[in-house]
C-alpha positions as CSV (number, residue, x, y, z in Angstrom):
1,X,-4.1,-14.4,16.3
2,X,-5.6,-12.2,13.4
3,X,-3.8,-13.8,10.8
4,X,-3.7,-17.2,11.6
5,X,-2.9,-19.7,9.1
6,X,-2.6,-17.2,6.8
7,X,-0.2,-16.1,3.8
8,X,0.4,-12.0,3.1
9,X,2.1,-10.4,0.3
10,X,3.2,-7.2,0.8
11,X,5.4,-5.1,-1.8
12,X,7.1,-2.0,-0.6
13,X,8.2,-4.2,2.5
14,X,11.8,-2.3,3.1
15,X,10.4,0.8,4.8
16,X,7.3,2.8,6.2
17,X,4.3,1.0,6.0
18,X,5.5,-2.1,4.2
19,X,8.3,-3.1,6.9
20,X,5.9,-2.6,9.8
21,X,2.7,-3.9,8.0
22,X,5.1,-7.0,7.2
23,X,6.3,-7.2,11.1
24,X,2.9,-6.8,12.3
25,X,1.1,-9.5,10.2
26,X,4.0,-12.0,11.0
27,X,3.1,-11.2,14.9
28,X,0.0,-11.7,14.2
29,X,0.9,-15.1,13.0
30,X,0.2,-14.8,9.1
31,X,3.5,-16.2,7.0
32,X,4.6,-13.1,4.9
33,X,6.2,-12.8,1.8
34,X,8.4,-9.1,1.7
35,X,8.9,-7.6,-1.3
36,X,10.7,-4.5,-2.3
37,X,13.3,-3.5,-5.3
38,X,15.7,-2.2,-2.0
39,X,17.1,-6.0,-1.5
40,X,19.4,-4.6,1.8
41,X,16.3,-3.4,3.7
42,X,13.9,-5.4,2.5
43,X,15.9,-8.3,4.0
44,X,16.4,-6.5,7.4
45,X,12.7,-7.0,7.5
46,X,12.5,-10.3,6.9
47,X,15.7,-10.9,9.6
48,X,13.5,-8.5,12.0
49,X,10.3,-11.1,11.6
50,X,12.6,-14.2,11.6
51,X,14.2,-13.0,15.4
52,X,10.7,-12.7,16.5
53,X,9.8,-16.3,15.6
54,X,7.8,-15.5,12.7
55,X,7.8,-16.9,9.3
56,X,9.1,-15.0,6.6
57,X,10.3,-15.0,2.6
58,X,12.0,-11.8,1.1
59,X,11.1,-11.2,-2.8
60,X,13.1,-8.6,-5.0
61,X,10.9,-7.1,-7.4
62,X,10.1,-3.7,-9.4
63,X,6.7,-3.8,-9.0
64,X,6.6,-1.7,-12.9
65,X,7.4,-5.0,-14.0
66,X,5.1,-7.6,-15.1
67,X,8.0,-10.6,-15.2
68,X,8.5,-9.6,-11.5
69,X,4.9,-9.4,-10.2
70,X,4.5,-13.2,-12.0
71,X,7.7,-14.3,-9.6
72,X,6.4,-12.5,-6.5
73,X,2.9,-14.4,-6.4
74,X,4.4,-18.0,-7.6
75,X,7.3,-17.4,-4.7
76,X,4.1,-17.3,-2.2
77,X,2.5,-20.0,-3.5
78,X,5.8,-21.8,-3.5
79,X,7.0,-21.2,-0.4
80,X,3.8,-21.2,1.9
81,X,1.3,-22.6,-0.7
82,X,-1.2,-20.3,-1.0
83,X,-1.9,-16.4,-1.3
84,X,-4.7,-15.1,1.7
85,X,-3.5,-11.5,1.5
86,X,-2.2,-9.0,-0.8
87,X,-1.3,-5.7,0.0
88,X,0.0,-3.7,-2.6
89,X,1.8,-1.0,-1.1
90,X,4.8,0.2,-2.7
91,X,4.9,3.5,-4.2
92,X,7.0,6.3,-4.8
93,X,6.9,10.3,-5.0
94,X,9.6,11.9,-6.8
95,X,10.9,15.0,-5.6
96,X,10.4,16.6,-8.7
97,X,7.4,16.0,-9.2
98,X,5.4,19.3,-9.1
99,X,2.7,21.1,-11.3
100,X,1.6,20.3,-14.3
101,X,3.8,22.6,-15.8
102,X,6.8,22.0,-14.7
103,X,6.7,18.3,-14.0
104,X,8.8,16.1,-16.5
105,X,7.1,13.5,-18.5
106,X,9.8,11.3,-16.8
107,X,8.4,12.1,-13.7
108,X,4.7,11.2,-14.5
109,X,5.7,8.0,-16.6
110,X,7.7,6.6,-13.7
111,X,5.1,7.5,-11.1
112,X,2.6,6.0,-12.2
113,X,4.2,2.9,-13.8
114,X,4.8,2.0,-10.1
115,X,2.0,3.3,-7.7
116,X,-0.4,2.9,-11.0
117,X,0.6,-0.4,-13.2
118,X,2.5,-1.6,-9.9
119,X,-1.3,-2.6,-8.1
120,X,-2.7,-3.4,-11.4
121,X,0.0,-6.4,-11.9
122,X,0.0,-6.9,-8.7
123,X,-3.8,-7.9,-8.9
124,X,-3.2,-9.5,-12.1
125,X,-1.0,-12.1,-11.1
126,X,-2.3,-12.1,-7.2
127,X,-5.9,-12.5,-8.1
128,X,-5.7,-15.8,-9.5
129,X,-3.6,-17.2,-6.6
130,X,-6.1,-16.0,-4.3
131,X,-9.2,-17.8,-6.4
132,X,-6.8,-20.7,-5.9
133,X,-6.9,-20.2,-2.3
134,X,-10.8,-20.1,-1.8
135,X,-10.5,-16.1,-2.2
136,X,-8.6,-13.6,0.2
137,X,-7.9,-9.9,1.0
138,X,-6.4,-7.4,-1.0
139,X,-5.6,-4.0,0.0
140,X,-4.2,-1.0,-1.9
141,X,-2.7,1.8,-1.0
142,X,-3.9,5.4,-2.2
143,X,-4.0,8.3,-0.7
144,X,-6.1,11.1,0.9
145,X,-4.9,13.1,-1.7
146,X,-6.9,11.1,-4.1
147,X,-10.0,12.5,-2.9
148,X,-8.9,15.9,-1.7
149,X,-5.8,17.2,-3.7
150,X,-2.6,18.3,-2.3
151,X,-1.5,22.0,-0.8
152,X,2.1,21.5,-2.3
153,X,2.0,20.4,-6.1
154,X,2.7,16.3,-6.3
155,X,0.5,15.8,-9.8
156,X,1.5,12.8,-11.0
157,X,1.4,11.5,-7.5
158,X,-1.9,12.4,-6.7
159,X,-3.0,11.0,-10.3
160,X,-1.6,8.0,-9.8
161,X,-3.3,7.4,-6.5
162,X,-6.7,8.8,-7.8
163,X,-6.0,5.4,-10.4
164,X,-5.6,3.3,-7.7
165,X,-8.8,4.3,-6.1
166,X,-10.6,4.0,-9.3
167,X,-8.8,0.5,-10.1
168,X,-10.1,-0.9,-6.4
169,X,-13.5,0.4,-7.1
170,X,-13.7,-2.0,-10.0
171,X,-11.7,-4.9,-8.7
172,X,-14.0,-5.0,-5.4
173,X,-16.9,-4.7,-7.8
174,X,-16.0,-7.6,-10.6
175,X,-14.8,-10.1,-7.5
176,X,-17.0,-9.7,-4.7
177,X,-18.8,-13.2,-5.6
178,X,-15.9,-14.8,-5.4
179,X,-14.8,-14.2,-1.8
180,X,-12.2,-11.9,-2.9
181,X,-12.4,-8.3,-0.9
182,X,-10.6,-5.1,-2.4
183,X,-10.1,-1.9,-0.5
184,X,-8.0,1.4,-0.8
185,X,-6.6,2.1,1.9
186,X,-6.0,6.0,2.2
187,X,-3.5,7.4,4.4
188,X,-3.3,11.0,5.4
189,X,0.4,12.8,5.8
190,X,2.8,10.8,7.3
191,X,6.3,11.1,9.2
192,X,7.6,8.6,6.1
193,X,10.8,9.0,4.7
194,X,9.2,9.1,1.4
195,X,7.2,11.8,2.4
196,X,9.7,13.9,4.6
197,X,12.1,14.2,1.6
198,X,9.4,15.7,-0.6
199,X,8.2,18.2,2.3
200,X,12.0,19.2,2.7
201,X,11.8,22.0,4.4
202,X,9.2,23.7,7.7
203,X,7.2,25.7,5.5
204,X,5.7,22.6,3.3
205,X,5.5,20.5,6.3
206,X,3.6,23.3,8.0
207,X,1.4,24.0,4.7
208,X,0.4,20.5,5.4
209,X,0.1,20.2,9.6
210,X,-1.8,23.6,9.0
211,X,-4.5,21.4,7.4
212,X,-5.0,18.2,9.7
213,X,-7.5,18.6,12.6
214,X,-5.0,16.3,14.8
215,X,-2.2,18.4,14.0
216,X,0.1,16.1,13.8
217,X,1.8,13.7,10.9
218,X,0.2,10.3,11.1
219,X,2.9,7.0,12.0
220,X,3.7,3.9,9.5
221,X,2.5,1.8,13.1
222,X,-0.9,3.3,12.3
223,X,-0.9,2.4,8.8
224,X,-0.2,-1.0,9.8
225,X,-3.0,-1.2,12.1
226,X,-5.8,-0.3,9.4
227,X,-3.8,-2.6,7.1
228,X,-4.1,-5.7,9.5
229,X,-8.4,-5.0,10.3
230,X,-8.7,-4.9,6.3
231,X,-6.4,-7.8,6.2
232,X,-8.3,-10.1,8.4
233,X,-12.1,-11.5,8.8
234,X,-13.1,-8.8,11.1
235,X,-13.6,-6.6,7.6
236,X,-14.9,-9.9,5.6
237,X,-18.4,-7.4,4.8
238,X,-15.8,-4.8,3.7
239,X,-15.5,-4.2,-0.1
240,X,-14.5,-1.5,-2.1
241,X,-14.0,1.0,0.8
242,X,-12.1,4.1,0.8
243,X,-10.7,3.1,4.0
244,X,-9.1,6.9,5.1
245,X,-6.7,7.1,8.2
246,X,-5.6,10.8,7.9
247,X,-6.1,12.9,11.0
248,X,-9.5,14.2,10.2
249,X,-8.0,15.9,7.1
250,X,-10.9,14.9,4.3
251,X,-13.3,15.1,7.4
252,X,-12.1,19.0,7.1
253,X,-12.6,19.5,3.4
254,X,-14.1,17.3,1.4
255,X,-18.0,17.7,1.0
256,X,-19.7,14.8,0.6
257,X,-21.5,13.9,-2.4
């Protein structure tokens, strides 16, 4: 088992990749801590790990909010006693958030207060639990679209996920003495609610399948997988990656420097 012995945080743990990052870990024996601000789904997952024989702890947090990232890590340490793993994954994309022009300051603010200031508290509060713990993993979830840019206008989106990347960058930098690893993990398009709400109609999703040399949308299951390898000790020389699993898409585009 991967995750032996090991205790996972993972926020945005109601749906996509959170709920099946949070199922695999658990199979893969870690004990996981589910958070989410959705309370109804985020407890399905938990009740999904628990009927499996896994061990399990749902949190509800908004991860915008500094009093809740401070509850989320002591519930670990509480519950399991310790913090191995932190994946800070939740994130949202509004549907209207668009160009520069016509995207609302709303929009922006609230975008990147949680895909933004959501990992930063997250590794506020989690990085200290993890020094506590001898030193860990944590991952972050960006984008491909902080390297490349997207074909349908998302700016605040792709801003905030450009932050994240720059934010992991650093953190893998300042802790990689003390046994704590930070990546960014980068998906490409995927068949997520999230994203099949903002691509709601065939021509965006085809502006986008147009683009990806697999020609097809990725699946949260795949996420999950690239989460777990950056989770465990088979990455343990891993730090500071832009860890991308997007079809080929930046292969396609981005030139590199």
């Amino acid at each position: 088992m991967r995750l032996q012995g090991k205790v996972a945080l993972i926020t945005g743990a109601a749906n996509g990749i959170g709920r099946e990052a949070a199922v695999l870990f658990a199979a893969e024996k870690a004990c996981v801590v589910a958070v989410d601000i959705d309370e109804k789904n985020g407890r399905e997952t938990v009740a999904t790990i628990e009927e499996s024989g896994g061990k399990a702890v749902f949190v509800r947090a908004d991860v915008s909010s500094n009093d809740d990232c401070r509850e989320m890590v002591a519930v670990a340490e509480q519950a399991f006693g310790r913090l191995n793993v932190l994946f800070n994954n939740a994130g949202i994309m509004l549907s209207s958030d668009d160009d520069a022009i016509a995207t609302d300051e709303e929009v922006w603010d609230r975008t990147m207060a949680v895909n933004a200031r959501g990992v930063f508290l997250g590794c506020k509060h989690g990085i200290p639990a993890l020094r506590r713990a001898g030193g860990g993993s944590i991952i972050n979830t960006a984008s491909f679209v902080a390297l490349l840019g997207a074909a349908t206008p998302q700016i605040a989106y792709t801003a905030s996920k450009g932050a994240v990347l720059a934010l992991t960058r650093e953190l893998a930098i300042i802790h990689a003495r003390e046994n704590i690893r930070v990546n960014a993990l980068c998906p490409g398009p995927l068949r997520t609610e999230l994203l099949m709400k903002f691509l709601d109609t065939e021509e965006k999703k085809q502006r986008r399948l147009v683009h990806i040399p697999m020609g097809r949308f990725g699946e949260s299951k795949e996420m999950a997988q690239a989460a777990l390898f950056l989770a465990s000790e088979e990455s343990s020389y891993i730090t500071g990656a832009t860890f991308l699993a997007d079809g080929g898409i930046t292969a396609a585009y981005v030139t590199p420097i």
